[in-house]
Each structure stands twice: as structure tokens, then as C-alpha cells.
Backbone bond lengths (Angstrom), bond angles and torsions (degrees), N, CA, C in turn:
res aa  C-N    CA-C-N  psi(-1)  N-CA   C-N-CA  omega(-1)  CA-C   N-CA-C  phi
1 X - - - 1.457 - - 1.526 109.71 -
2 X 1.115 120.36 168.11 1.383 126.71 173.51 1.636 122.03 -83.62
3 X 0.842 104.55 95.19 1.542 125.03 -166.78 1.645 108.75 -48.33
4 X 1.502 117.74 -12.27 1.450 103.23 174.18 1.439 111.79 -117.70
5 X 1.492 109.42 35.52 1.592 122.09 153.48 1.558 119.58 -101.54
6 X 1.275 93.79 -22.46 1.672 114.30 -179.66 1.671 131.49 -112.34
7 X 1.377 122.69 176.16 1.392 113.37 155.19 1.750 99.16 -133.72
8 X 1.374 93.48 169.37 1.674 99.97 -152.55 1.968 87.18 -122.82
9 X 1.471 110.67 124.47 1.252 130.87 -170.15 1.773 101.44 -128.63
10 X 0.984 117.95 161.39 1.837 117.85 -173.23 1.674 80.11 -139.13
11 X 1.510 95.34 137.12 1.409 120.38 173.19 1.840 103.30 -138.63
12 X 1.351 113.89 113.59 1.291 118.65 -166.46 1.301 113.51 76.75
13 X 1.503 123.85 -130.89 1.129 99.03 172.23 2.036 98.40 -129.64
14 X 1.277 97.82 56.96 1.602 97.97 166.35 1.341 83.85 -143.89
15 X 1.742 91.75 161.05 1.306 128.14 177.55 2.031 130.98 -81.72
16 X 1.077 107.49 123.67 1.583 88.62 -174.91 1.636 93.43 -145.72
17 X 1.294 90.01 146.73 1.834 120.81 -173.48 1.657 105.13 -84.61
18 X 0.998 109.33 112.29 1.658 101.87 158.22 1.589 125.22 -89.14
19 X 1.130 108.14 143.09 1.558 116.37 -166.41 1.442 101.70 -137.64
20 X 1.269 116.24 141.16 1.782 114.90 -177.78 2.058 73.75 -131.10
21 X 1.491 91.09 96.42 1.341 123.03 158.46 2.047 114.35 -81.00
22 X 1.600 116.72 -175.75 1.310 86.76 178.20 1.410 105.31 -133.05
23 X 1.554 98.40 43.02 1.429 117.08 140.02 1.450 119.47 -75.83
24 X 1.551 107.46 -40.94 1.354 104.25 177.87 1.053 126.10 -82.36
25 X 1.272 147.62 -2.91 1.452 138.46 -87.30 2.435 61.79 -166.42
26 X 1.686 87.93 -58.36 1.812 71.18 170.20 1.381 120.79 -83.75
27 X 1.171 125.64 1.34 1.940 122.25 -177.62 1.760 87.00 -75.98
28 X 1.740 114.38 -51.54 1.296 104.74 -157.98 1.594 113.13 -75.01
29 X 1.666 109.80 -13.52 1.804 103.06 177.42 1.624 84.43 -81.64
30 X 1.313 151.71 -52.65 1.381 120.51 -164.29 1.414 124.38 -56.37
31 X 1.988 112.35 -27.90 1.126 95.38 166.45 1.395 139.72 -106.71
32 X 1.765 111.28 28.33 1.323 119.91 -142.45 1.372 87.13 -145.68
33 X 1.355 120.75 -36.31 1.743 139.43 -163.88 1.445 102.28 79.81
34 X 1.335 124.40 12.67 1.573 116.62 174.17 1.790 107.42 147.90
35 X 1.275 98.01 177.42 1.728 100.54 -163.11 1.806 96.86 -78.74
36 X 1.553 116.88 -32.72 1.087 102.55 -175.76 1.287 132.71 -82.93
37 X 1.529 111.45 -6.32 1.611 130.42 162.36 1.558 108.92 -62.78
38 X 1.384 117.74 -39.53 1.500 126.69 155.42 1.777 114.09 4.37
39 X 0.803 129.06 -99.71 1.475 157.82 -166.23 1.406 98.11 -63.09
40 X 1.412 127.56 -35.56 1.497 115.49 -174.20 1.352 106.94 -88.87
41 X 1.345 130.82 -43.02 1.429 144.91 143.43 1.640 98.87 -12.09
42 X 0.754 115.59 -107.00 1.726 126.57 -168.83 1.096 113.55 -40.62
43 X 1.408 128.20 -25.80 1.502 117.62 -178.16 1.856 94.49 -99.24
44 X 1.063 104.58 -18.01 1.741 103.26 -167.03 2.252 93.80 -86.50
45 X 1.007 103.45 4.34 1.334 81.11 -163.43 1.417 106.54 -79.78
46 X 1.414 119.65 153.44 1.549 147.83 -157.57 1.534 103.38 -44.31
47 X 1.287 98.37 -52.30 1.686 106.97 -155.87 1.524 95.82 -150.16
48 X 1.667 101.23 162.36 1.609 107.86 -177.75 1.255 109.82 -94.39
49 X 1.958 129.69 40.90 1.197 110.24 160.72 1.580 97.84 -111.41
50 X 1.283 88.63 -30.67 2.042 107.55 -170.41 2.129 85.58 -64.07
51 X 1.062 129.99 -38.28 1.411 108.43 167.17 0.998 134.78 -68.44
52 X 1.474 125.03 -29.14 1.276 125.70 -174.07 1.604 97.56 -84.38
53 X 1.012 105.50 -28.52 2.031 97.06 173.84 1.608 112.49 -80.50
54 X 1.377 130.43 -4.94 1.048 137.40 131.91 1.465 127.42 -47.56
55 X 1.252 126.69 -66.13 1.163 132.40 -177.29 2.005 114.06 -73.80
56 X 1.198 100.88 -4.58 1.506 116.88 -177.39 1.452 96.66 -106.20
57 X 1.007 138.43 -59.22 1.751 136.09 159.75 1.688 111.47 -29.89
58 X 1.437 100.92 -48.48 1.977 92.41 -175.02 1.297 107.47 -72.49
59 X 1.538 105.20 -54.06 1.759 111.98 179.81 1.756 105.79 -26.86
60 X 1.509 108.64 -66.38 1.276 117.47 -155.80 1.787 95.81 -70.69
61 X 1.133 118.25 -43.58 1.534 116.00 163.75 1.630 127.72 -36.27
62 X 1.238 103.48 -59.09 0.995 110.12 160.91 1.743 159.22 -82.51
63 X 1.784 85.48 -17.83 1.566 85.17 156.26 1.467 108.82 -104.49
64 X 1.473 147.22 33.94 1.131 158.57 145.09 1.097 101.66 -76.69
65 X 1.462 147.80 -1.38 1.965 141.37 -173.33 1.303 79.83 -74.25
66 X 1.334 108.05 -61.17 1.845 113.12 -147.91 1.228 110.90 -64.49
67 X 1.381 104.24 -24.06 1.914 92.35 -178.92 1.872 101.58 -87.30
68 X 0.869 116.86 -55.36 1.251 113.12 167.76 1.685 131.10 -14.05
69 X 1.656 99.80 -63.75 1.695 124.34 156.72 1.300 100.64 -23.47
70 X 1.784 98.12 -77.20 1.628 102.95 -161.16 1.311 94.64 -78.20
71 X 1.324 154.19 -13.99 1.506 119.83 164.63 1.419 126.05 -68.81
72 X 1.470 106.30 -19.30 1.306 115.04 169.06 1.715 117.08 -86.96
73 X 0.890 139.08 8.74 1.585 136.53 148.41 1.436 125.55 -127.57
74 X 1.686 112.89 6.93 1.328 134.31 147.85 1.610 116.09 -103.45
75 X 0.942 142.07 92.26 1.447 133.08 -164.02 1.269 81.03 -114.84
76 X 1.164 152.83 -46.12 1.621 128.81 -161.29 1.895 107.67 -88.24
77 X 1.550 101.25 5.80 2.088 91.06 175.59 1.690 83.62 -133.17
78 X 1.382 119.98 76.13 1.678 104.97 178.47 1.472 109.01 -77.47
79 X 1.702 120.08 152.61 1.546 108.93 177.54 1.106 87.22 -112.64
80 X 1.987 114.38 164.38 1.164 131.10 -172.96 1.214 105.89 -85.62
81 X 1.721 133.59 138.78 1.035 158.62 159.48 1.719 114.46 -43.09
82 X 1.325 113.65 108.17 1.498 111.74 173.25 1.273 100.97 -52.61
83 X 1.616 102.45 163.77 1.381 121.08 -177.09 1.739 112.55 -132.55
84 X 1.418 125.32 117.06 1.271 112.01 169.21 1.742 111.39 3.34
85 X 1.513 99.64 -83.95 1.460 102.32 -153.66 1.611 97.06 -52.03
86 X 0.755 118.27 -22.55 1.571 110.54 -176.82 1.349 128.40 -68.23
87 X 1.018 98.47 -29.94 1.994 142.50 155.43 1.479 99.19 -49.22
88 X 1.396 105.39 -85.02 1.646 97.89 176.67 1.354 129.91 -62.79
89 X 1.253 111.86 -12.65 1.580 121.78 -168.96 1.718 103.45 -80.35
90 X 1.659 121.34 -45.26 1.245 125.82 -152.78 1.530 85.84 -110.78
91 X 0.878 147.13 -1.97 1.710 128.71 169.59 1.272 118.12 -114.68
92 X 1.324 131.66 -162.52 1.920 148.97 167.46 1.007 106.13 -151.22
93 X 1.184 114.76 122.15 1.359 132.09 156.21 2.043 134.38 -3.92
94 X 1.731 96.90 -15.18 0.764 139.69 178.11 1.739 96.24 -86.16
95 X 1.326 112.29 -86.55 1.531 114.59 167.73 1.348 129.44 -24.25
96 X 1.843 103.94 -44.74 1.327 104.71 174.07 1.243 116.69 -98.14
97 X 1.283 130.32 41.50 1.169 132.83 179.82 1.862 99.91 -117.82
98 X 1.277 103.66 -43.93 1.469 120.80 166.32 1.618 96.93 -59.21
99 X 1.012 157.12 -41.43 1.602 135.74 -147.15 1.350 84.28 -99.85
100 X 1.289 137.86 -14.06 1.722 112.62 177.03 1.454 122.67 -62.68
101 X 1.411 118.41 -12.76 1.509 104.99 164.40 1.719 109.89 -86.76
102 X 1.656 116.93 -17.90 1.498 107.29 -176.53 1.726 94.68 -74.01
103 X 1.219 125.93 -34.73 1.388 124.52 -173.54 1.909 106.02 -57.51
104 X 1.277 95.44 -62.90 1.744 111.16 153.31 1.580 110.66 -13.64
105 X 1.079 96.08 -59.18 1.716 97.64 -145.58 2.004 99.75 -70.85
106 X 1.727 85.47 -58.73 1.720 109.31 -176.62 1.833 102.91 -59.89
107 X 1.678 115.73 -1.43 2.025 98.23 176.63 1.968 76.81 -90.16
108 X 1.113 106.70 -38.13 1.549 93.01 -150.05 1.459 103.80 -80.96
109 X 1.544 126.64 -26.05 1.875 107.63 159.95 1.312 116.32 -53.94
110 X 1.508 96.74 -53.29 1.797 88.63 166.97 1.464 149.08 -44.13
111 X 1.386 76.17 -23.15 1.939 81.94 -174.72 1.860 108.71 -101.79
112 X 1.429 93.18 -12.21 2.085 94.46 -160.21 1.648 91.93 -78.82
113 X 1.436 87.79 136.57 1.586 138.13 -173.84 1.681 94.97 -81.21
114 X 1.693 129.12 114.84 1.378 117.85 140.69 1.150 114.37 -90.58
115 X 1.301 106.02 120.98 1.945 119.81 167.53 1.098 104.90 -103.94
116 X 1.656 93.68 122.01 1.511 123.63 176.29 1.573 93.57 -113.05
117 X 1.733 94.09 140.66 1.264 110.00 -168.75 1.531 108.25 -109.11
118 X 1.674 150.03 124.89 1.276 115.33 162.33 1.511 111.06 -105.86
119 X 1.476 87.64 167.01 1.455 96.59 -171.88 1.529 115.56 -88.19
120 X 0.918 100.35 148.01 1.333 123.34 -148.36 1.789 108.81 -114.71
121 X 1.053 140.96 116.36 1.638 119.15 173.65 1.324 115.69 -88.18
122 X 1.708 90.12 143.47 1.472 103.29 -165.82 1.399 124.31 -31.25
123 X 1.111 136.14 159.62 1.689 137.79 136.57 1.182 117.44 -30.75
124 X 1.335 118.93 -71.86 1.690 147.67 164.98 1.936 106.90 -28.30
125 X 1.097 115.35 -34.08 1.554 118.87 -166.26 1.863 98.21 -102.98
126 X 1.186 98.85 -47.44 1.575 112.26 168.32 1.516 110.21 -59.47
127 X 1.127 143.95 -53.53 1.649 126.13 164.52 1.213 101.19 -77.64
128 X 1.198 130.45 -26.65 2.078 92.41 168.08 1.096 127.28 -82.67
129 X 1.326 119.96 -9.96 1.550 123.80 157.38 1.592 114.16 -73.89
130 X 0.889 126.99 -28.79 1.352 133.80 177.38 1.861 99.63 -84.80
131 X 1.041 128.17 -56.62 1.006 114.65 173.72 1.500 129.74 -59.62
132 X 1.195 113.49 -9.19 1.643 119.77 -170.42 1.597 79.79 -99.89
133 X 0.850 140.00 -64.41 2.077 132.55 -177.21 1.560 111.83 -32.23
134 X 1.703 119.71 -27.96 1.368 114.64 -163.45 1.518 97.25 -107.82
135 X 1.385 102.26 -10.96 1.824 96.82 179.50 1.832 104.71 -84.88
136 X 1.621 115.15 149.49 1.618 122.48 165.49 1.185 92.69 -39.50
137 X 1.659 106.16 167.36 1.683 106.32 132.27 0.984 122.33 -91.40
């Protein structure tokens, strides 16, 4: 995958890219009501198991974009889809405490805006061209 849509986290001992694609981007407004409910959600949650199954839901959300991608323009080598438990099975709490800046990183490639600007001619050049048309010669 293209590494500056994503950030790259190791669960077990393979590597997987997270991507906040906008497939995900709608799993997390159905369960969040949107990306910016995000952050209040997870820190607001009840208890520290109902969080860590929070933070094990995005993980697996999100490094599932990339396999997905490539199952969708590799269809004849598909890779298997992590699974929660697999999530909980191959990390500690410790681990997932570390992936909140890769989670970090992969909302905000996802989300950053390039603004391209065009140029435009001045105001200033535009009435003196317009003004030199209404004057004699």
C-alpha cells in the first residue's frame, strides 16, 4: 500500500497499515455518529474493558482497509481479514496503548486536505486593462 495514506503497526509478528478509508470513516460515524465523536467516545468510556474493546474494534477496523484494498485489486492472492480476537489474542494492552499514535497518525493522513490554489490575476491589472479599453487613443 502506499505508506502516506497509512501508518504501519505489527500485530504478531506481521505488519499491517492502517488506513481510515471511507468505508471506515462510515462504520466509525454509525458507531461514534462521526469521526469527531471519536476521541470523546474512548476516553468517556464506562469502564476499562468496554475501552479496550473500543480500541480493539478501530485497530481491527482499521488495519483491515489495507487488506481489503489489496483484495480488491488482487482478487486471485486474497489475504485473510484480522479478527477482533486476533486483536486481543496477539497484543497487551501495553501494545495497544502504543498504536494510539499509529491510529493518530492514519485518521489524520486520511483526513488532510491538499489545497491547491489557482492563480488568479490581480484586481489591480483587471481595472487597468479594463480601464485602458474605455479610454480614446
Amino acid at each position: 500500500m502506499e505508506n502516506d495514506r497509512g501508518a504501519m503497526i505489527q500485530i504478531g509478528n506481521r505488519e499491517y497499515e492502517m488506513l481510515l478509508t471511507t468505508r471506515a470513516t462510515k462504520e466509525i460515524a454509525k458507531r461514534y455518529g462521526g469521526l469527531e465523536h471519536l476521541g470523546d467516545k474512548l476516553m468517556k468510556a464506562e469502564n476499562f474493558e468496554l475501552a479496550l474493546d473500543e480500541v480493539v474494534w478501530l485497530i481491527t477496523l482499521l488495519a483491515n482497509q489495507s487488506i481489503l484494498v489489496y483484495n480488491l485489486l488482487e482478487p486471485d492472492h486474497k489475504r485473510e481479514l484480522l479478527t477482533e480476537e486476533a486483536v486481543e489474542l496477539l497484543t497487551t494492552p501495553l501494545d495497544l496503548s502504543d498504536y494510539k499514535s499509529a491510529i493518530m497518525e492514519a485518521m489524520v493522513k486520511g483526513t488532510k486536505r491538499y489545497v491547491e490554489s489557482e492563480e488568479e490575476p490581480s484586481k489591480n491589472v483587471l481595472v487597468g486593462q479594463m480601464t485602458k479599453s474605455c479610454l480614446p487613443d
